[in-house]
C-alpha positions as a printed NumPy array, in Angstrom:
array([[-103.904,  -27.173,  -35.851],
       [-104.539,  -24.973,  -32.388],
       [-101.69 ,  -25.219,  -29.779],
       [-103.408,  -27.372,  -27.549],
       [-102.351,  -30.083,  -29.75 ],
       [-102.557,  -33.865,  -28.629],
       [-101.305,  -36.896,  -30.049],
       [-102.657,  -39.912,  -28.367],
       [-104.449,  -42.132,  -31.658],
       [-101.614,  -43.396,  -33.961],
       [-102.662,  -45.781,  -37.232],
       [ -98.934,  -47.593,  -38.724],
       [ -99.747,  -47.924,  -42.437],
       [ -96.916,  -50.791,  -43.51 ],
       [ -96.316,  -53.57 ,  -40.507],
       [ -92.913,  -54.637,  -41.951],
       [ -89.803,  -54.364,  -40.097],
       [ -89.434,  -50.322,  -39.374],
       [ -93.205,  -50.096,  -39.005],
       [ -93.193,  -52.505,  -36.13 ],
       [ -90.372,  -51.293,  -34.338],
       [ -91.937,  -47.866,  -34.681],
       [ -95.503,  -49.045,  -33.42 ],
       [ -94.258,  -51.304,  -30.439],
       [ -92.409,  -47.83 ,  -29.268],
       [ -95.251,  -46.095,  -29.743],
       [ -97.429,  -48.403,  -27.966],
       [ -94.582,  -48.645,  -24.944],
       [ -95.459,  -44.874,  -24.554],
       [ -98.763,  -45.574,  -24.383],
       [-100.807,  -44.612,  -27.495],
       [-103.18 ,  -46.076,  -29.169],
       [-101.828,  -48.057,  -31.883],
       [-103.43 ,  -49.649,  -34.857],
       [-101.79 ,  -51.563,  -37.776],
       [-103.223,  -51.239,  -41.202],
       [-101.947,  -54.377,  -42.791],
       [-102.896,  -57.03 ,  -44.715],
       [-102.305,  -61.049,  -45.983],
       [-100.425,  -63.088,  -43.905],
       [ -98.78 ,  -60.154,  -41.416],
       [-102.395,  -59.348,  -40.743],
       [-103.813,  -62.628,  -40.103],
       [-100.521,  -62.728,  -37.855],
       [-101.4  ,  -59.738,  -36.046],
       [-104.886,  -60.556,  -35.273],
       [-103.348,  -64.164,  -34.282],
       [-100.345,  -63.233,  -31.994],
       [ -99.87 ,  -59.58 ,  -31.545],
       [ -97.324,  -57.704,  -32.991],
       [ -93.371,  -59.099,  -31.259],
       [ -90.506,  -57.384,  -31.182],
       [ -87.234,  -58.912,  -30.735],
       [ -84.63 ,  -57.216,  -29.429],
       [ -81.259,  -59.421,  -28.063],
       [ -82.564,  -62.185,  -26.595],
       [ -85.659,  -60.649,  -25.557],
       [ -88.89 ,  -60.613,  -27.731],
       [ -92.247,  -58.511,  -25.996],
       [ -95.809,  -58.874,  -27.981],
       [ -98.041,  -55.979,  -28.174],
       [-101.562,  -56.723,  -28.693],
       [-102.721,  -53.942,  -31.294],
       [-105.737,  -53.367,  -33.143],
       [-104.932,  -54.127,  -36.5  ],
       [-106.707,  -54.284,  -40.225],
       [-106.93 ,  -54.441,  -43.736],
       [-109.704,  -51.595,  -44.191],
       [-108.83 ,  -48.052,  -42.763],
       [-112.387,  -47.852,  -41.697],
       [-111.889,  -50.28 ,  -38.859],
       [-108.865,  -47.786,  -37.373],
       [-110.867,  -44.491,  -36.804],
       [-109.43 ,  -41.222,  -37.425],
       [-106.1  ,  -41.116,  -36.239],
       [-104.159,  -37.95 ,  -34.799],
       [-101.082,  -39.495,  -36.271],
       [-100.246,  -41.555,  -39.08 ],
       [ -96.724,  -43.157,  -39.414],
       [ -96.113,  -44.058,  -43.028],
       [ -93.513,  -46.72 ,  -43.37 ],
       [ -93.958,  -48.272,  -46.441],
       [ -91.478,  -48.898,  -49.363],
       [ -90.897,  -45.982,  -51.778],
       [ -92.238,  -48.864,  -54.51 ],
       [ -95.688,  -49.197,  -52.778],
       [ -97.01 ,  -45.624,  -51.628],
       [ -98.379,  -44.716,  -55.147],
       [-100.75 ,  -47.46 ,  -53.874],
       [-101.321,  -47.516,  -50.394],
       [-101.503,  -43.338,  -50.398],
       [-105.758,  -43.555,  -50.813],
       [-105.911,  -45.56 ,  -47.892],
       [-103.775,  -43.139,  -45.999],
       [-106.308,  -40.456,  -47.301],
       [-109.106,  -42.437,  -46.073],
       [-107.247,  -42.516,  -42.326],
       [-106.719,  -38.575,  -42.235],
       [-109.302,  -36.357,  -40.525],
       [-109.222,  -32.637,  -40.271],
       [-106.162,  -32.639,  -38.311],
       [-104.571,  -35.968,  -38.675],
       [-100.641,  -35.186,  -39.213],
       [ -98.474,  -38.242,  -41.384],
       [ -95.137,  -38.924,  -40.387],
       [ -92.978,  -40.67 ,  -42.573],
       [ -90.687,  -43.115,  -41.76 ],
       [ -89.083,  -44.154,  -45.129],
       [ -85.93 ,  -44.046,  -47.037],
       [ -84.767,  -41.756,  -49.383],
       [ -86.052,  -38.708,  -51.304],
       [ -90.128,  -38.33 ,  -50.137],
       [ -93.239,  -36.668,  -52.571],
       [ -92.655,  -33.611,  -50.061],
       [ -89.066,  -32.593,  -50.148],
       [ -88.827,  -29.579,  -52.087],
       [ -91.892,  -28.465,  -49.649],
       [ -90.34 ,  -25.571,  -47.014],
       [ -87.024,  -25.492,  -48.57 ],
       [ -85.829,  -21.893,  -49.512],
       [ -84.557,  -22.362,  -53.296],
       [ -86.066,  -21.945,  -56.636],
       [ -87.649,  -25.081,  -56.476],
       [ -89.756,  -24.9  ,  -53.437],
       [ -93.049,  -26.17 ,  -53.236],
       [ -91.96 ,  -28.096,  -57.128],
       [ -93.25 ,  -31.732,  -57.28 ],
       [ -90.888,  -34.229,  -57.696],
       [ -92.142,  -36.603,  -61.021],
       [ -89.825,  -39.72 ,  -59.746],
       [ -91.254,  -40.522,  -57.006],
       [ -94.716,  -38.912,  -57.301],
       [ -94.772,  -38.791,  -61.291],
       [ -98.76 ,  -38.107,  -61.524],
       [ -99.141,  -35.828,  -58.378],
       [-101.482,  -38.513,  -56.856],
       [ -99.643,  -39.028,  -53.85 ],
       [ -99.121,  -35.505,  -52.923],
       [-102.934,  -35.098,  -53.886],
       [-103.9  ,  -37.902,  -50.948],
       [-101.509,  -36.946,  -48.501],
       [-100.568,  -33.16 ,  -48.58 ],
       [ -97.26 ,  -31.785,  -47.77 ],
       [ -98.769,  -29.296,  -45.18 ],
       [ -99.832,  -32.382,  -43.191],
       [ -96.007,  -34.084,  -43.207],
       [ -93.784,  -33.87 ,  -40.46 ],
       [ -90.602,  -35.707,  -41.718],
       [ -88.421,  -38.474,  -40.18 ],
       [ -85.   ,  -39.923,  -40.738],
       [ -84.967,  -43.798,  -39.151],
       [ -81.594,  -44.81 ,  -37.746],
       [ -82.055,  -48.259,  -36.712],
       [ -81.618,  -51.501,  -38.778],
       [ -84.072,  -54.209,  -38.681],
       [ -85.492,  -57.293,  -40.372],
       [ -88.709,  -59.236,  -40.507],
       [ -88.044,  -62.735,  -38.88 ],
       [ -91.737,  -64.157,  -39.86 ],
       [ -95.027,  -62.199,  -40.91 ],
       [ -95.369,  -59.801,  -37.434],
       [ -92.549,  -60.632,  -36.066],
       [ -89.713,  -57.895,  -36.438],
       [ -86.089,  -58.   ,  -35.449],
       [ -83.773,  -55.151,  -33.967],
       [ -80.169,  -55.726,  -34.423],
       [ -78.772,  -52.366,  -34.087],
       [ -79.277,  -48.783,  -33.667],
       [ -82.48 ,  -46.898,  -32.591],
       [ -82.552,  -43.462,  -33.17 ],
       [ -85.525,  -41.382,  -35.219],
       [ -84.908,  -37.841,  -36.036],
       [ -88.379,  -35.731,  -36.602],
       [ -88.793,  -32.325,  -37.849],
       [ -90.713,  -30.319,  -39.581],
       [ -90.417,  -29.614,  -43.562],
       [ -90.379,  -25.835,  -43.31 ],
       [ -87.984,  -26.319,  -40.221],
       [ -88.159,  -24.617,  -37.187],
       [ -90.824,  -26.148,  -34.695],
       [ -94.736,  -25.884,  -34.112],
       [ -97.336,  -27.503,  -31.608],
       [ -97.896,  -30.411,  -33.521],
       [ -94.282,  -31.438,  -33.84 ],
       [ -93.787,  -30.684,  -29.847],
       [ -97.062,  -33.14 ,  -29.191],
       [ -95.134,  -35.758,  -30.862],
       [ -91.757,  -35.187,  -29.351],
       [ -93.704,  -35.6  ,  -26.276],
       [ -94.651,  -38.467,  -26.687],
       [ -91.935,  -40.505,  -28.494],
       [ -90.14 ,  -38.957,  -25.615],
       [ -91.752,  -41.716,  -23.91 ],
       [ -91.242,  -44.375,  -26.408],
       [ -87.587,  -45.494,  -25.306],
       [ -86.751,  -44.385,  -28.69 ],
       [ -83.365,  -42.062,  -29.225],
       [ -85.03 ,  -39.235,  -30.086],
       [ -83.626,  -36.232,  -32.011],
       [ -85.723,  -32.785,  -33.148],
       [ -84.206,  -31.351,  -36.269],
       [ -84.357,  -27.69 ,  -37.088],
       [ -83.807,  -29.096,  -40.979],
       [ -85.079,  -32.376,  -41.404],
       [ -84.067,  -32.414,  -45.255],
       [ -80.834,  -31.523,  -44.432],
       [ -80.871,  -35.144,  -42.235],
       [ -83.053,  -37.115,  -44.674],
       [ -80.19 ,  -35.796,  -47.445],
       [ -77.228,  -36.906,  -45.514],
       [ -78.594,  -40.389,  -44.783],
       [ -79.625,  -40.742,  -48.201],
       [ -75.596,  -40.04 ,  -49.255],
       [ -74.811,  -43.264,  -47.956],
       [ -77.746,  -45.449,  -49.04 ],
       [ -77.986,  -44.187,  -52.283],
       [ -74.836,  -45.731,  -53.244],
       [ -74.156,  -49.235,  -51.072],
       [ -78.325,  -49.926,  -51.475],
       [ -77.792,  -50.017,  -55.298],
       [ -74.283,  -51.515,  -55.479],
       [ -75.331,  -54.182,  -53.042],
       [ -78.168,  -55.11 ,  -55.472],
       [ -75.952,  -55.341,  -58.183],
       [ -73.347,  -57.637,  -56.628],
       [ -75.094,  -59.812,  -54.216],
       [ -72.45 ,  -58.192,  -51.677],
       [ -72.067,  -56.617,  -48.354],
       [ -70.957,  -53.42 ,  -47.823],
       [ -67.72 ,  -54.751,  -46.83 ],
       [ -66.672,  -56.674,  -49.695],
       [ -67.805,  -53.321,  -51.644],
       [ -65.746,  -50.921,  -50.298],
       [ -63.037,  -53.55 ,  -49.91 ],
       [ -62.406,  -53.309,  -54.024],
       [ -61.014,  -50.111,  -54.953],
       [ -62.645,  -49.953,  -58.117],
       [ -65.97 ,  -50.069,  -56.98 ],
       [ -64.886,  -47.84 ,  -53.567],
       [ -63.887,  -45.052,  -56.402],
       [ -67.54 ,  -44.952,  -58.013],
       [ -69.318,  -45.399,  -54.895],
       [ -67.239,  -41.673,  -54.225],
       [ -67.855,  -40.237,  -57.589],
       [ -71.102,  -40.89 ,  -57.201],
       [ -71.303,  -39.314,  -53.731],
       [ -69.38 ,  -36.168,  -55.013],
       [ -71.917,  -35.322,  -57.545],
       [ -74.742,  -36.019,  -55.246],
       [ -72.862,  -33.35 ,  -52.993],
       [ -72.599,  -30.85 ,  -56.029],
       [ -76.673,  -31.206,  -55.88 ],
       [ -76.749,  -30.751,  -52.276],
       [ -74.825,  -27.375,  -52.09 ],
       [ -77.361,  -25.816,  -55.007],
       [ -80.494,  -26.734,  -52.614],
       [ -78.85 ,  -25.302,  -49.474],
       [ -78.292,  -29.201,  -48.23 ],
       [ -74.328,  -28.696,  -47.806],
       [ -72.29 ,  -31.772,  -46.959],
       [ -69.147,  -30.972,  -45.249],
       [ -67.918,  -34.74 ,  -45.178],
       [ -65.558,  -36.263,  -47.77 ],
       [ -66.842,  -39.56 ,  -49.07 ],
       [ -64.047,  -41.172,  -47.025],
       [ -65.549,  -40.185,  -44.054],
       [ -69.103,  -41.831,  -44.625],
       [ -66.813,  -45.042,  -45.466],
       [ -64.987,  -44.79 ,  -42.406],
       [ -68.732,  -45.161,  -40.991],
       [ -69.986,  -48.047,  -42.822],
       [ -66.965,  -49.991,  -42.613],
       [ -67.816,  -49.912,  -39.271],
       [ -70.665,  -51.88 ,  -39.786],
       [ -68.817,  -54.966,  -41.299],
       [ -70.669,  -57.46 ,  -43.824],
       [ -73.705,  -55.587,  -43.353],
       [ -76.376,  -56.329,  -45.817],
       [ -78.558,  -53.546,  -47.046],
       [ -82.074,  -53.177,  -47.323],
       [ -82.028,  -53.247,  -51.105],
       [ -80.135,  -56.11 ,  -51.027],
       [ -82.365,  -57.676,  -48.884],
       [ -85.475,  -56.983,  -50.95 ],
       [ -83.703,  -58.332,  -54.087],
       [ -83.022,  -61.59 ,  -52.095],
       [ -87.215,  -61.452,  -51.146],
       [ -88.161,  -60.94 ,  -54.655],
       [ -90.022,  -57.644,  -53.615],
       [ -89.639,  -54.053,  -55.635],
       [ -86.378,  -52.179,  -55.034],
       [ -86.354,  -48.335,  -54.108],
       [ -84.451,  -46.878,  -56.861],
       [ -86.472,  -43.991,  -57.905],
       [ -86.185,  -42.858,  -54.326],
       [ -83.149,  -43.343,  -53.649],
       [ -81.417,  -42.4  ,  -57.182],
       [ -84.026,  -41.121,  -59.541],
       [ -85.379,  -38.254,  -57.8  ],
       [ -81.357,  -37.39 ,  -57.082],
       [ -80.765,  -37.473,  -60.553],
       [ -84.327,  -35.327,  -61.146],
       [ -82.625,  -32.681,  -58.468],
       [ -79.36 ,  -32.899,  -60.798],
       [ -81.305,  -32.595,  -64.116],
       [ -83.311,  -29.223,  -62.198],
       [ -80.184,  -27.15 ,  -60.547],
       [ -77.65 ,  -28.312,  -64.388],
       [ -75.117,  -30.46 ,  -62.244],
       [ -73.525,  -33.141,  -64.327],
       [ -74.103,  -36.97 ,  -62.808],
       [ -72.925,  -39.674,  -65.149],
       [ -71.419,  -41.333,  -62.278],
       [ -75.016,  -41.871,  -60.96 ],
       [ -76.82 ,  -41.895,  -63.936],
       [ -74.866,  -45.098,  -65.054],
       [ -74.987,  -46.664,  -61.658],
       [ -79.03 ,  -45.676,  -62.019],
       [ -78.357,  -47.704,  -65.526],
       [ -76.903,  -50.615,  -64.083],
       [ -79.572,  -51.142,  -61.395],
       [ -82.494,  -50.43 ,  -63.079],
       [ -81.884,  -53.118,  -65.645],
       [ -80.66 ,  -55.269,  -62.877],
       [ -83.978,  -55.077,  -61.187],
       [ -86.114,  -55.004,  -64.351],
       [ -84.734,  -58.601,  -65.203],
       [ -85.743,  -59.94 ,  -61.885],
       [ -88.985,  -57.934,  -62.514],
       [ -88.204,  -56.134,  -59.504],
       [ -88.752,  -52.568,  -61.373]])
C-alpha cells in the first residue's frame, strides 16, 4: 500500500455481538459499512437496521448488509469478528471481499492463523496447525494483509441484530511486525472518530497474549462448571489450577519474547472485579454453538509443544473441556 492510504469502505464479516458494536462505531465515524451475514440476523438487518444498546439507550444504523460478498464491493477494510470455530469456513468469503489493497482486521479472541507472523523468534513466519491445521485460512487471508486487534468490551446478542454493551469499550490495533505504517495510521484515523477507546500498540501480540492469559483459563473452566467467574475463583482448588495453568502459559510467553510481569494473583484481583460475570464460552455452551478451545488452549499448548515447556496443567484442563464440549457436540 502507498502512503496516501484511505480507509473509508469497511465490510463486518460476523454480525454477532462484537461485530455489531464494532460496525455501529464504525458507521458513527462515518464509513461505509456493510454486514456480511446471513439467516435470521440478516433478514433482521435488511428488516430493522443494525441497534445497538447501550444503558438505556439503543440507536439503529441502517447498513447495507448480505449473504453474498459480491453484493458488498471491494472493501478497504475488512473487520473479521467471527468465532475461532467458524473462520476455517467463512475465510473464502473473506477472500472473495479483498481487492488489491483491502487490509483485514481481526477482532477475535485468542491465538489468530497469523501470530507467529512479525515476531522475532525461531518460529516466525511458522503456521500454527490448531487453529489453521490445513493452511487454508492463511492461504485466503494472508498475514501481510492483517493488522491485529485486541477487543476490550463485553457484549451480548439480545435478538438476531440487536447487540448489547454492558461494559467496557476499548480496541487496541497494531500491526503484526509492530511498529506503525500508513495503513495502520488510516485506520487510527478513523476509529479515532468512532467514540471507541482507542489504543495503538507497538506489539499487538504482546496485548492479544496478555488478554488471552485470562480467558484461556475462566472461558474453559466456566464451560466446565456452568459457573461465573466468581464462584470459580471463590474455591481454592479450582483458583490453584486456574494459576498453574497461567504459570505455564507464562513459561511459553517468556520463550517467544511475550513476557508477563504479573503474578496470576494479579489478573484475579482483575476479574474478581467483575463479579458473577459469565464468559463468552460459557455463554456459547448455554447457546448450543461451537466453543473456542483450539484458540484459546490448543494453539497455547502447540506454542508449549514448539519452545519444550512442560503444560500438564493445561493439557488436562484442554482434556477436561474438550470432552466436555464433544458430548454436547460442541467440538
Amino acid at each position: 500500500m502507498g502512503d496516501n492510504v484511505v480507509i473509508q469502505r469497511v465490510v463486518v464479516v460476523g454480525a454477532g455481538a462484537i461485530g455489531g458494536w464494532l460496525a455501529a462505531a464504525l458507521h458513527k465515524a462515518g464509513a461505509d459499512v456493510g454486514l456480511l451475514a446471513r439467516g435470521a440476523t440478516l433478514q433482521a438487518l435488511q428488516r430493522h437496521g443494525l441497534r445497538l444498546r447501550e444503558a438505556d439507550k439503543e440507536v439503529s444504523h441502517e447498513l447495507r448488509a448480505s449473504d453474498q460478498p459480491a453484493d458488498l464491493g471491494t472493501p478497504d477494510l475488512v473487520v473479521l469478528a467471527v468465532k475461532a470455530p467458524a473462520l476455517a469456513a467463512v475465510a473464502p468469503q473473506v477472500q472473495a471481499l479483498l481487492g488489491p489493497h483491502t487490509v483485514v482486521l481481526t477482532a477475535m479472541n485468542g491465538v489468530p492463523w497469523w501470530f507467529l507472523h512479525g515476531l522475532n523468534t525461531p518460529l516466525k513466519q511458522r503456521a500454527l496447525r490448531s487453529v489453521d491445521p490445513t493452511g487454508d485460512i492463511a492461504a485466503a487471508i494472508a498475514p501481510e494483509r492483517v493488522i491485529g486487534g485486541v477487543v476490550h468490551a463485553s457484549c451480548s446478542t439480545d435478538a438476531p441484530g440487536v447487540v448489547r454493551r454492558h461494559f467496557g469499550n476499548k480496541l487496541i490495533i497494531g500491526e503484526p511486525a509492530g511498529g506503525t505504517s500508513p495503513r495502520l495510521q488510516a485506520l487510527e484515523a478513523l476509529l479515532q472518530r468512532s467514540g471507541l477507546e482507542l489504543e495503538t500498540s507497538s506489539r499487538i501480540q504482546r496485548d492479544i497474549w496478555f488478554k488471552l492469559w485470562g480467558n484461556m483459563t475462566m472461558n474453559p473452566m466456566s464451560a466446565l462448571t456452568g459457573a461465573t467467574t466468581d464462584r470459580i475463583l471463590g474455591d481454592p482448588d479450582l483458583r490453584a489450577m486456574v494459576s498453574a495453568v497461567m504459570l505455564e502459559a507464562r513459561a511459553v510467553g517468556e520463550k517467544i519474547g511475550l513476557p508477563i510481569e504479573q503474578e496470576p494473583e494479579d489478573r484475579h484481583a482483575v476479574t474478581a472485579k467483575l463479579g458473577a460475570f459469565k464468559t463468552s464460552m460459557l455463554q456459547d455452551v448455554e447457546a448450543g454453538r461451537p466453543v473456542e478451545l483450539d484458540a484459546l488452549l490448543g494453539a497455547v499448548i502447540e506454542l508449549g509443544q514448539l519452545t519444550t515447556t512442560a503444560m500438564p496443567f493445561t493439557r488436562a484442563l484442554m482434556g477436561l473441556a474438550r470432552v466436555h464440549a464433544q458430548a454436547k457436540g460442541l467440538y
